[in-house]
N, C-alpha and C positions, 0 to 999 in steps of 0.2 A: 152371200145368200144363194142356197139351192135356188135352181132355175129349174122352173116347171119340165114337166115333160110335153115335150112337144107333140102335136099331132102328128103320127105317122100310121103304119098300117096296121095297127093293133088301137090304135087310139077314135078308129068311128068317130061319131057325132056325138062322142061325150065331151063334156065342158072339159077344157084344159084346165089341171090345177094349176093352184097359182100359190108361192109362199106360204100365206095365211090359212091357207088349208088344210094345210098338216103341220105335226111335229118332226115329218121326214124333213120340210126343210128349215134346218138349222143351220148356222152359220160357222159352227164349232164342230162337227162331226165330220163329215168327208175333210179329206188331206190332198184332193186333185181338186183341177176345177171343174163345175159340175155343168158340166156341159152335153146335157142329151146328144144323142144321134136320131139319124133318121128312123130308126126303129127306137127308139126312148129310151134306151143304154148308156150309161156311162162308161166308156172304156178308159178301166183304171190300167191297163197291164205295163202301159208304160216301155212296150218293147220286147219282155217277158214272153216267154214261150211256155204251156202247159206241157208235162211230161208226154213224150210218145208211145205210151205207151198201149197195147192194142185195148185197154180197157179206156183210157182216156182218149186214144182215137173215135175209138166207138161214137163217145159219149158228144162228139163232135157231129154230127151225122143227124141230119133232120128224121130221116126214119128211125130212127130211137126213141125222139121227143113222141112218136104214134103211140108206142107201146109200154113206156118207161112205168111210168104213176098208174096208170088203168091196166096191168095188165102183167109184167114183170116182176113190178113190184108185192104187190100183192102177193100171187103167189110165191115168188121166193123168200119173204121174209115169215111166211108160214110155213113153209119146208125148212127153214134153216131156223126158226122157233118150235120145230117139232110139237107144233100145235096150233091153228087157225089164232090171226091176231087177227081181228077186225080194226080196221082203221080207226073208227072210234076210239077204241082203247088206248090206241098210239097218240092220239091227239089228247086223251084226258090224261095221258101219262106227262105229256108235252106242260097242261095246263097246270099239273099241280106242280111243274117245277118251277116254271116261269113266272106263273101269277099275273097271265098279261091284262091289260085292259086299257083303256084310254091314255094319253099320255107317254105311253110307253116307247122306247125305240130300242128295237130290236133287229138284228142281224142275222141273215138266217144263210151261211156258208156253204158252198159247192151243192148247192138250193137243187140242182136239177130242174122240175117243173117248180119248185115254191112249196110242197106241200106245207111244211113247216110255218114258213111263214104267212104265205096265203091265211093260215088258219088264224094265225097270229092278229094280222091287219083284219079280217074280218071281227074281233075284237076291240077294236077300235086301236092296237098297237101299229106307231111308224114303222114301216120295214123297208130293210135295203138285203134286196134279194141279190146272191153274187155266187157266180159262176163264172169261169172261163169260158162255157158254151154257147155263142152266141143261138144257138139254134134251144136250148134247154131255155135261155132266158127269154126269147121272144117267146115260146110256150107258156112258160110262167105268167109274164105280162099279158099273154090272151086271157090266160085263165083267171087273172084277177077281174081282165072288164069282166066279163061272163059270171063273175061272182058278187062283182060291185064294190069291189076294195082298191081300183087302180089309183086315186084319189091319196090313196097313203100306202101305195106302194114306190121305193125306186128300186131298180136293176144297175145292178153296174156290177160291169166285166173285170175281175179281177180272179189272182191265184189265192189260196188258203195261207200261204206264207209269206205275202205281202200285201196286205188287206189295207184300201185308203182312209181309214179311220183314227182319231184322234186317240192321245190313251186315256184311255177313262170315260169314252161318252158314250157310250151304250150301256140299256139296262138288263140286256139279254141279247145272248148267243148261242146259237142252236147248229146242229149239222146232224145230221139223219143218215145214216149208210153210206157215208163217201169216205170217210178218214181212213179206210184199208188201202184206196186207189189216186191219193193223191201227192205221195210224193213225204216228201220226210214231213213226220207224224207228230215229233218234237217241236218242231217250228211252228206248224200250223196250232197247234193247240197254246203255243206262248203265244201266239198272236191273238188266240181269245182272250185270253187271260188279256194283254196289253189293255183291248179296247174297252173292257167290262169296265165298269164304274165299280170301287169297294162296295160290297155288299149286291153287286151283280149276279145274275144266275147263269149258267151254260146247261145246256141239256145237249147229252150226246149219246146218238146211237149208233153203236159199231157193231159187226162183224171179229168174234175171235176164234183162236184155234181150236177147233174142234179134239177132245180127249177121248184116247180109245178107252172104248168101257163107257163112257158117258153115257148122255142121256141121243146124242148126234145117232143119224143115221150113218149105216156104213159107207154111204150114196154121198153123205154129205160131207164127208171124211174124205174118200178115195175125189172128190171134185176140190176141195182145199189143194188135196197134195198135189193135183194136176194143174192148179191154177200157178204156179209159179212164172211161166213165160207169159202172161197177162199184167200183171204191173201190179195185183190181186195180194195183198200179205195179209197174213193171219196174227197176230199178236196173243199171248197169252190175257185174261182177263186182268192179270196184277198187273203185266207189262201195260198195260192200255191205262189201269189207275196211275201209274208211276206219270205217266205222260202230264199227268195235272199240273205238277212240278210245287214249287214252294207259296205259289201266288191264287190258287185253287184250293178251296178246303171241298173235300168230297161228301155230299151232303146224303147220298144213299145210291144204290147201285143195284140193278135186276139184272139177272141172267136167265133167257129163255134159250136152251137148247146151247145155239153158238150167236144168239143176239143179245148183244149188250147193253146196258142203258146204264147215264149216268149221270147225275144233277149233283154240279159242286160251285159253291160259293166262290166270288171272288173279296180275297183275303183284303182288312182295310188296309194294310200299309206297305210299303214295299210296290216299286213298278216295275213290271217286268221288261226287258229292255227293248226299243223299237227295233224290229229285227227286217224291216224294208231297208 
């Protein structure tokens, strides 16, 4: 049985959940034992070290979680969409892949703040938000009390290519703009595939290489080609669908600019193999 999350410095004078309060705690999903920290974290890593790279250092660093979600993001995924996305959009795009609503548990991968999932749980979907950044995820877990969904949230610390989940107990897995910066792309994406349940959904938004001629700025082309000593890789949009592999049926795909989005079923038969 998931153990509640404990009260610590994100947890105020709300009620401690308890088991029965959500579908985050099952007894058949986490693969560690679930044992909070003092900040409400699961640390799955196991010993495991995130890439060093100056992108994932970064992402290490409490002054990043100031600016990431409110302020980074935003506008760089409208400079690299070569057109204003309003966050909205991004979340109804999120909803008609998912179809979340009550009951649901969902997964929401190299999370950063939660956007993803935050939106998720406030639907009334279980979420286990997972990050290597312990400073990304204690932001996350503020911004759920602050929104009212801590209750059916968990965090737990883990990498994208050894994720502590069962195969097949998840109904939805998400990852939002991190699959360029973490590490082999291959693996992490058969580890979605592992944890979905047949007939699961994935929604994924990446980052591809930008085409001269295209619709990309020149701006945004010549900072691709610079970004290679940052840990930063660009993938072709077919390269990035190839990534599904045999366990993923690709259920539709947008291209804004050099942002990609992609919502692909998890196939019923065939497991793909546990890769921790």
């Amino acid at each position: 049985m998931l153990a509640p999350v404990r009260p610590g410095r994100y947890a105020g004078s709300m009620a401690e959940p308890t088991p029965s309060a959500s579908p985050a705690f099952r007894p058949d999903v986490l693969t560690v034992p679930a044992t909070p920290d003092a900040d409400g974290i699961i640390d799955a890593m196991g010993g495991r070290r995130a890439l060093r790279t100056p992108a994932q250092l970064v992402n290490r660093l409490v002054p990043t979680t100031w600016i990431y979600e409110s302020l980074w993001r935003v506008r760089s995924l409208g400079l690299l969409s070569g057109r204003p996305v309003p966050v909205a959009e991004e979340l109804a795009e999120l909803d008609a892949a998912v179809r979340p609503g009550p009951g649901m548990v969902a997964v929401d991968v190299a999370c950063s703040e939660g956007l993803y999932g935050r939106h998720l749980a406030a639907q009334g979907a279980a979420v286990y938000l997972v990050d290597h950044s312990r400073p990304f995820l204690r932001k996350a877990l503020r911004r759920c009390r602050t929104e009212g969904s801590l209750e059916r949230v968990t965090a737990v610390r883990a990498l994208a290519q050894h994720l502590p989940f069962a195969d097949g107990s998840v109904d939805a897995a998400v990852m939002g703009g991190s699959l360029n910066e973490i590490g082999d792309r291959l693996v992490a994406v058969a580890e979605l595939a592992r944890i979905l349940r047949p007939g699961g959904r994935l929604f994924l938004m990446s980052l591809v290489a930008a085409v001269p001629g295209g619709t990309s700025s020149r701006g945004v082309r010549v900072g691709q080609a610079l970004s290679g000593p940052s840990g930063i890789a660009f993938p072709t949009p077919a390269e990035t669908v190839a990534l599904l592999g045999p366990h993923l049926r690709l259920v539709s795909e947008r291209l804004d600019g050099v942002v990609l989005r992609l919502t692909a079923e998890r196939t019923p038969t065939g497991t793909p193999a546990a890769l921790r």
